[in-house]
MMTF fields as JSON, N, C-alpha, C and O atoms, coordinates in Angstrom:
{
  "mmtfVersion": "1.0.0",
  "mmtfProducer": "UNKNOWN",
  "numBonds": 387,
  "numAtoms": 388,
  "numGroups": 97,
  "numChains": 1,
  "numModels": 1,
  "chainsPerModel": [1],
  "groupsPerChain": [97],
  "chainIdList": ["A"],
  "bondAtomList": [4, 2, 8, 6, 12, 10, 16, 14, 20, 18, 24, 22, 28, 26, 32, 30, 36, 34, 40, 38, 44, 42, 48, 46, 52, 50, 56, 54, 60, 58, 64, 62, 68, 66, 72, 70, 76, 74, 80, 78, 84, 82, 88, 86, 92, 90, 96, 94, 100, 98, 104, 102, 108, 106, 112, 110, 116, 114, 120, 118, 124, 122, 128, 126, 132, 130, 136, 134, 140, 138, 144, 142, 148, 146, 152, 150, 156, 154, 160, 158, 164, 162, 168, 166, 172, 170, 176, 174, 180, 178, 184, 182, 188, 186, 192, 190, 196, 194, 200, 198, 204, 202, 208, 206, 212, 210, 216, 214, 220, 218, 224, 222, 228, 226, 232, 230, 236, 234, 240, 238, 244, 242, 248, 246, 252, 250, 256, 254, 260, 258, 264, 262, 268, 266, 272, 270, 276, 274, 280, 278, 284, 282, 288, 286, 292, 290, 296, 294, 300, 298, 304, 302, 308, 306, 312, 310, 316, 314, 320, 318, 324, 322, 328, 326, 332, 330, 336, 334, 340, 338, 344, 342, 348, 346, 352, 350, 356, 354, 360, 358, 364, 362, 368, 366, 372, 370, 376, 374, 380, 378, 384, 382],
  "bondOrderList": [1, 1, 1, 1, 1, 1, 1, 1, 1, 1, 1, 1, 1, 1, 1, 1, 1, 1, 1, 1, 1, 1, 1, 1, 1, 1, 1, 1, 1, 1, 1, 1, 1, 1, 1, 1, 1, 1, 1, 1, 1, 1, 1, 1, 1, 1, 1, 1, 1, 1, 1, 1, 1, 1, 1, 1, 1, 1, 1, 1, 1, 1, 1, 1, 1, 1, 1, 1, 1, 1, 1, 1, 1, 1, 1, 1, 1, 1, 1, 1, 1, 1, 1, 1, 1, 1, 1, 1, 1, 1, 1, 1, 1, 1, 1, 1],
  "groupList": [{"groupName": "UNK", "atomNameList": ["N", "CA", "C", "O"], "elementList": ["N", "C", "C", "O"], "formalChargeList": [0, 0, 0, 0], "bondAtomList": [1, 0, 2, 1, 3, 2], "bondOrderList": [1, 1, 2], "singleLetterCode": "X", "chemCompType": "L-PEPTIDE LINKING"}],
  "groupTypeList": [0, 0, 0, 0, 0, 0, 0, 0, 0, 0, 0, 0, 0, 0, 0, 0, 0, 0, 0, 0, 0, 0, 0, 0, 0, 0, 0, 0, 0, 0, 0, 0, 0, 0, 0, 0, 0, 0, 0, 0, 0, 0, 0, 0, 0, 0, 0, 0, 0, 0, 0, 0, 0, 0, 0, 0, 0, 0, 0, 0, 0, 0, 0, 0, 0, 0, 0, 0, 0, 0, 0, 0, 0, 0, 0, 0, 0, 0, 0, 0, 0, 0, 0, 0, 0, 0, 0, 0, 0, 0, 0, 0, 0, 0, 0, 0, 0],
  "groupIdList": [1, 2, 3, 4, 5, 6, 7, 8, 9, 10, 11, 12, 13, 14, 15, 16, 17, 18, 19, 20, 21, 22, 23, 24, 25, 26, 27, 28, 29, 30, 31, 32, 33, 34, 35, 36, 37, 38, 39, 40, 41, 42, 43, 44, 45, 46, 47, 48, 49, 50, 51, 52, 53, 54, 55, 56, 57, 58, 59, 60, 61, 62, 63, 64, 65, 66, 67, 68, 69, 70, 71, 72, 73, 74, 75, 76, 77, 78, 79, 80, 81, 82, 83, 84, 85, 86, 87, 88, 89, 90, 91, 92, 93, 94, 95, 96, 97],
  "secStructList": [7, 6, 6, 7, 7, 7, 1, 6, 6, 7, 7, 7, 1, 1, 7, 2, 2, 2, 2, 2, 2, 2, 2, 2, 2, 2, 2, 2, 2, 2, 2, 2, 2, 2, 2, 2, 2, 2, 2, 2, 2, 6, 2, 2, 2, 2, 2, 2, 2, 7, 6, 6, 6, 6, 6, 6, 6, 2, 2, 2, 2, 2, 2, 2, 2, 2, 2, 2, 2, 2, 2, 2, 2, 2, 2, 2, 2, 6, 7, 7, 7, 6, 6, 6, 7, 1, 1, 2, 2, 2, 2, 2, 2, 4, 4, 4, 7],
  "xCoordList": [6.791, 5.449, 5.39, 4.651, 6.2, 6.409, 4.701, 3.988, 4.505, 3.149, 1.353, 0.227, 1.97, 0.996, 0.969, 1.85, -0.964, -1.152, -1.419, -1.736, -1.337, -1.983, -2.842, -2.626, -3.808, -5.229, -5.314, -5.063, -5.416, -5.636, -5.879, -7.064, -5.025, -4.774, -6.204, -6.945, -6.627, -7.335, -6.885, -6.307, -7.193, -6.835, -7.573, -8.554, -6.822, -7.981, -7.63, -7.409, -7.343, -7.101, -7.413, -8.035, -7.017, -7.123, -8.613, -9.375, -9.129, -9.744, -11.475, -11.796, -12.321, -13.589, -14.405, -14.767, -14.59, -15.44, -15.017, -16.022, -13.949, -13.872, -14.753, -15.68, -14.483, -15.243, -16.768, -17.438, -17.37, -18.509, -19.402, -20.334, -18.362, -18.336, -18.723, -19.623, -17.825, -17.765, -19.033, -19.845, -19.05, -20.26, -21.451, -22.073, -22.004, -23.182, -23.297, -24.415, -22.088, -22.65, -22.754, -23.695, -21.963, -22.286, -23.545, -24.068, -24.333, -25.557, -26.608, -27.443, -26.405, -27.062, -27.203, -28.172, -25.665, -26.045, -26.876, -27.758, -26.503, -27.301, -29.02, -29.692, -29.465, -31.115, -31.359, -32.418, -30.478, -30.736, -31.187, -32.168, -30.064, -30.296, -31.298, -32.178, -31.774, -32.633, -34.042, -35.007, -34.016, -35.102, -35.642, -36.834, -34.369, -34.457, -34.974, -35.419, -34.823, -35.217, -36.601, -37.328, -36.831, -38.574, -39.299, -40.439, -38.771, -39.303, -39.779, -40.859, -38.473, -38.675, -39.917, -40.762, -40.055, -40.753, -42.383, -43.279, -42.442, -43.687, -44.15, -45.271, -42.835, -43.066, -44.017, -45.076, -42.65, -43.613, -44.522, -44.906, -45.289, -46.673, -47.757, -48.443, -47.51, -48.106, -48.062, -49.184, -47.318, -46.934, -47.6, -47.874, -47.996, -48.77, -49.987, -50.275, -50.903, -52.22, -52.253, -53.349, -51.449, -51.725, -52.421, -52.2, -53.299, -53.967, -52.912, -52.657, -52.476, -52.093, -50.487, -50.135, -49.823, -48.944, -49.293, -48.571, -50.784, -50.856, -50.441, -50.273, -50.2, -49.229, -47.836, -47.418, -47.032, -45.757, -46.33, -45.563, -47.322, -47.572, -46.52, -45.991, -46.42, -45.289, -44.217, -43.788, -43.525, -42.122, -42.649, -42.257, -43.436, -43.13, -43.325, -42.82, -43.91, -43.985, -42.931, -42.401, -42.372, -40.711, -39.77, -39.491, -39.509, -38.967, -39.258, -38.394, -40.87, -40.992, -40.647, -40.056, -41.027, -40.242, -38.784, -38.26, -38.303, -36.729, -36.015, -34.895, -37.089, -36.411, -36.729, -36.012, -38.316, -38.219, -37.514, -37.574, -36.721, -35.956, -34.919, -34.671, -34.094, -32.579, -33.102, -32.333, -34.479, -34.931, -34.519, -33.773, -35.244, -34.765, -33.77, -33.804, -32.962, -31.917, -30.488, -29.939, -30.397, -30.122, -30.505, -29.735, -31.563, -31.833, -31.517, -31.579, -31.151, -30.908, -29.131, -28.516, -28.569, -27.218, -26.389, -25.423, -27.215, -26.827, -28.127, -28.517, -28.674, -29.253, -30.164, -30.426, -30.759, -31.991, -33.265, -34.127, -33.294, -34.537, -35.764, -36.885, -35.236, -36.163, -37.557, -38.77, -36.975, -37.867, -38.436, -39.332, -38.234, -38.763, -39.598, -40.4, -39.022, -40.371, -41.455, -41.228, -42.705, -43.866, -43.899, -44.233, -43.42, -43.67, -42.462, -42.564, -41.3, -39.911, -40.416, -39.782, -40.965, -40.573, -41.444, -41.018, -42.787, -43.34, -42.652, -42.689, -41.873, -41.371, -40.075, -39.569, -39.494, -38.172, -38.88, -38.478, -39.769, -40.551, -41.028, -40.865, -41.707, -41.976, -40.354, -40.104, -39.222, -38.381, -37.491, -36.35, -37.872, -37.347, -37.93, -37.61, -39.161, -39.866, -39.625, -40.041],
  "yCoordList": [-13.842, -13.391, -12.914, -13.535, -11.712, -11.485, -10.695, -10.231, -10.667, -10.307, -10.643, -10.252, -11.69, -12.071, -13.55, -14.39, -13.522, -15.285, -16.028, -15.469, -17.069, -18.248, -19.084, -19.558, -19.38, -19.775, -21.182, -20.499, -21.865, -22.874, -21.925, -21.751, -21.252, -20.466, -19.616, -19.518, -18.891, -18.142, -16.811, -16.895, -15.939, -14.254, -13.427, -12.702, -13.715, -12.62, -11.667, -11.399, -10.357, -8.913, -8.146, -8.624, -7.207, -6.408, -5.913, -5.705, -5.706, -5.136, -5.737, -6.855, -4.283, -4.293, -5.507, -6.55, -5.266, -5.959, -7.001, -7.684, -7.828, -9.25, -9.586, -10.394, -9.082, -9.202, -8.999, -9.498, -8.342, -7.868, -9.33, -9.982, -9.434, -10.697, -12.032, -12.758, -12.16, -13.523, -13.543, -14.464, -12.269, -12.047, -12.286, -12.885, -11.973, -12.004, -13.396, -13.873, -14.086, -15.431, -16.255, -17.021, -16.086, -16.902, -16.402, -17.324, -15.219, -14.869, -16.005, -16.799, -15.878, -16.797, -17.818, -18.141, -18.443, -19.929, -20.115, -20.973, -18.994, -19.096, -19.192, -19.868, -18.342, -18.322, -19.459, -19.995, -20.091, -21.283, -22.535, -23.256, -22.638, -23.872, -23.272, -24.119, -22.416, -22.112, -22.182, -22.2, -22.221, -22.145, -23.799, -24.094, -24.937, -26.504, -26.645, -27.622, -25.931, -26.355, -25.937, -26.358, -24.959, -24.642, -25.656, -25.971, -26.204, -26.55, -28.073, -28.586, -28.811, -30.524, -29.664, -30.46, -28.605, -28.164, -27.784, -27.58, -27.765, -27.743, -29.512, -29.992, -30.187, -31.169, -32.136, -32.753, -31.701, -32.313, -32.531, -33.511, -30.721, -30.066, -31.41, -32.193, -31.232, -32.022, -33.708, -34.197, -34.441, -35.56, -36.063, -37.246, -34.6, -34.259, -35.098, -36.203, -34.014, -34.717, -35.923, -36.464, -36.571, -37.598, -38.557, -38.462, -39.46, -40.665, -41.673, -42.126, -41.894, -43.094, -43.288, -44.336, -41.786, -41.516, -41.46, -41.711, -41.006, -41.478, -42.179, -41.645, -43.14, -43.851, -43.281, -43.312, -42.524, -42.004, -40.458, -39.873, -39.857, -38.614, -37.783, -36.684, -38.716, -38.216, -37.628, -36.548, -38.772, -38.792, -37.445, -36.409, -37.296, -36.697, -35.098, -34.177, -34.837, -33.507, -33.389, -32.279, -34.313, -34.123, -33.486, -32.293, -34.242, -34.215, -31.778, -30.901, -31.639, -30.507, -29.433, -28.502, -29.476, -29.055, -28.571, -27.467, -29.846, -29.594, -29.105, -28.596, -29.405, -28.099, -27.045, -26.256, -26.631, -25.215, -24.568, -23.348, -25.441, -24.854, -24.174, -23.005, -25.017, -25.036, -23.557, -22.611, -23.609, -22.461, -21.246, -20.338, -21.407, -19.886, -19.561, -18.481, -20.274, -20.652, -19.813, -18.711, -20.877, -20.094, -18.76, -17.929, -18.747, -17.152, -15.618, -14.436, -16.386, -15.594, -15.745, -14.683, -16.604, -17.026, -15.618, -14.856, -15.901, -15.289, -14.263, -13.972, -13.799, -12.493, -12.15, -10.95, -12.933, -13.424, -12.758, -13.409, -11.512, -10.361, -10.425, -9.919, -11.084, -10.293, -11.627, -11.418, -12.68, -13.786, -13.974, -14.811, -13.33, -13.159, -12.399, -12.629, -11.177, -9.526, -9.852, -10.608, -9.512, -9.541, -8.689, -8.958, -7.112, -6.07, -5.114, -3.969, -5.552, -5.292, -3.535, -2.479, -3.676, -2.652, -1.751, -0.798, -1.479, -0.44, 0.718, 1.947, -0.396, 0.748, 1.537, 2.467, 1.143, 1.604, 2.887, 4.039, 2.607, 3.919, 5.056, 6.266, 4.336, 5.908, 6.265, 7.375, 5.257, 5.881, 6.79, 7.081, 7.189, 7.943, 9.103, 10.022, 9.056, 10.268, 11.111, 12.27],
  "zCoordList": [33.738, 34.048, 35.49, 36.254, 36.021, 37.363, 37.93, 37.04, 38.526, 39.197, 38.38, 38.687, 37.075, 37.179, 37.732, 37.915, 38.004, 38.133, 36.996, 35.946, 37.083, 35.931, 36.426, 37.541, 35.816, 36.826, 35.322, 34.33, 35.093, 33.96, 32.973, 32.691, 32.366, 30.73, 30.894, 29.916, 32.418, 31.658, 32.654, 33.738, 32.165, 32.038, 33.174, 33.011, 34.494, 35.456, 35.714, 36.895, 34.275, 34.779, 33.434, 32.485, 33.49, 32.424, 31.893, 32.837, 30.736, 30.28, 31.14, 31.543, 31.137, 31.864, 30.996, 31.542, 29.842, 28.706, 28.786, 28.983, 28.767, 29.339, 30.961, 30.911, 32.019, 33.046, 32.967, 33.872, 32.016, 31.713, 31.186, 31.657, 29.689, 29.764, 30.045, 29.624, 30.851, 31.491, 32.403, 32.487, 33.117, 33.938, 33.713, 34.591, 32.719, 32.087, 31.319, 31.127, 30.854, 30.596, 32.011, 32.22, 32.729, 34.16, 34.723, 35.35, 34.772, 35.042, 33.892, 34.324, 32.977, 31.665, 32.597, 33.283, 32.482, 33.45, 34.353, 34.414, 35.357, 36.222, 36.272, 37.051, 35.248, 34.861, 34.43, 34.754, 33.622, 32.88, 33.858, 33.673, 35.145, 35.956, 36.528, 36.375, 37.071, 37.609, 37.258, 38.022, 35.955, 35.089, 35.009, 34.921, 35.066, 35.085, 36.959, 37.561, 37.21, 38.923, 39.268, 40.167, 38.31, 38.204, 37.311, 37.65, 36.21, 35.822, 36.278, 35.986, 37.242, 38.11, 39.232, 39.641, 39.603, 40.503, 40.164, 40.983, 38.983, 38.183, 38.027, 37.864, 38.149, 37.23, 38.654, 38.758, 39.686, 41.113, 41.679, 42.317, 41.261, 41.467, 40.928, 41.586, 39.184, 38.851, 39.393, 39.257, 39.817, 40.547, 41.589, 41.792, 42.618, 43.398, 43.142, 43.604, 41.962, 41.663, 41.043, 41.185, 40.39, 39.46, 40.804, 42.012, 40.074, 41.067, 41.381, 42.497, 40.531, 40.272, 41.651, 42.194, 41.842, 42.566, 44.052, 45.017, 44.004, 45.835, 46.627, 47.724, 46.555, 47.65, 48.272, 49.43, 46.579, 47.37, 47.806, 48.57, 47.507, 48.005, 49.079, 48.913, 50.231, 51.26, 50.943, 51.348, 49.78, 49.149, 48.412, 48.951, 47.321, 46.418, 47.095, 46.453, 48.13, 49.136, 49.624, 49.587, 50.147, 50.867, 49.279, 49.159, 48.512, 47.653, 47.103, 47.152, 46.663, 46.567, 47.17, 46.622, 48.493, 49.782, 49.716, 49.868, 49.421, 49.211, 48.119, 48.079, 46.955, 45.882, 45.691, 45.075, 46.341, 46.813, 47.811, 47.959, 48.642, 49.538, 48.977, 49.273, 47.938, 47.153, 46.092, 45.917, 45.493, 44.528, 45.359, 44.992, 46.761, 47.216, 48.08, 48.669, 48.227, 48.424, 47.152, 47.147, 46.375, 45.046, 44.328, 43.846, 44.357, 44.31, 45.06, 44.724, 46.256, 47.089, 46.795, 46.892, 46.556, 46.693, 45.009, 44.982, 44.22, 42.941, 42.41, 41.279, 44.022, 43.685, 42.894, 42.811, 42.248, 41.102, 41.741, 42.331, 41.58, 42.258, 40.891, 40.92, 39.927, 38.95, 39.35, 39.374, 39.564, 39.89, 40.623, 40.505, 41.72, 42.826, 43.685, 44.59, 42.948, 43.105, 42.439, 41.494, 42.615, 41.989, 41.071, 39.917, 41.638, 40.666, 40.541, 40.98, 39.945, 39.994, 38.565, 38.562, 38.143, 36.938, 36.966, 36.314, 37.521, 38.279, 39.148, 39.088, 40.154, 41.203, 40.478, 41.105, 39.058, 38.667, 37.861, 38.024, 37.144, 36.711, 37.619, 37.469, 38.678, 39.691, 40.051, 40.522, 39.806, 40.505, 39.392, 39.752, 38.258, 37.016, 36.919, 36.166, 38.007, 37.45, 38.55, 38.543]
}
């Protein structure tokens, strides 16, 4: 196997549609966790108001804080524009015409 590598039995060359691929399920992933980090971040929101949680209020703001930090953080890390623009598909139409 002279000039190739071996990476744990998997295949990093050749054909586009494998890279295409792989790409687009690791994008998947990516929406997916992202989608679980909105959703502890919804879950916080609500945590926020409950009565009964006032006491840790502090905690549970620190805590929000810090996973909205990691949200845009990550988004920014794997480029996730569609989540983040307000009005991503407007400006692609004026830009067709």
């Amino acid at each position: 196997m002279k000039g190739h590598k071996h990476h744990g039995g998997r295949h990093h060359g050749g054909g586009k549609h494998h890279h295409h691929g792989a790409q687009t399920f690791r994008r998947g992933r990516a929406l997916e966790f992202l989608e679980r980090l909105k959703v502890k971040r919804d879950t916080l929101k609500r945590q926020l108001e409950a009565a009964e949680l006032q006491e840790i209020k502090p905690i549970v703001q620190g805590e929000l804080k810090a996973l909205e930090l990691v949200i845009e953080e990550y988004t920014r890390h794997f480029e996730i524009h569609e989540f983040t623009e307000p009005y991503p598909e407007p400006e692609r139409e004026e830009e067709r015409s």
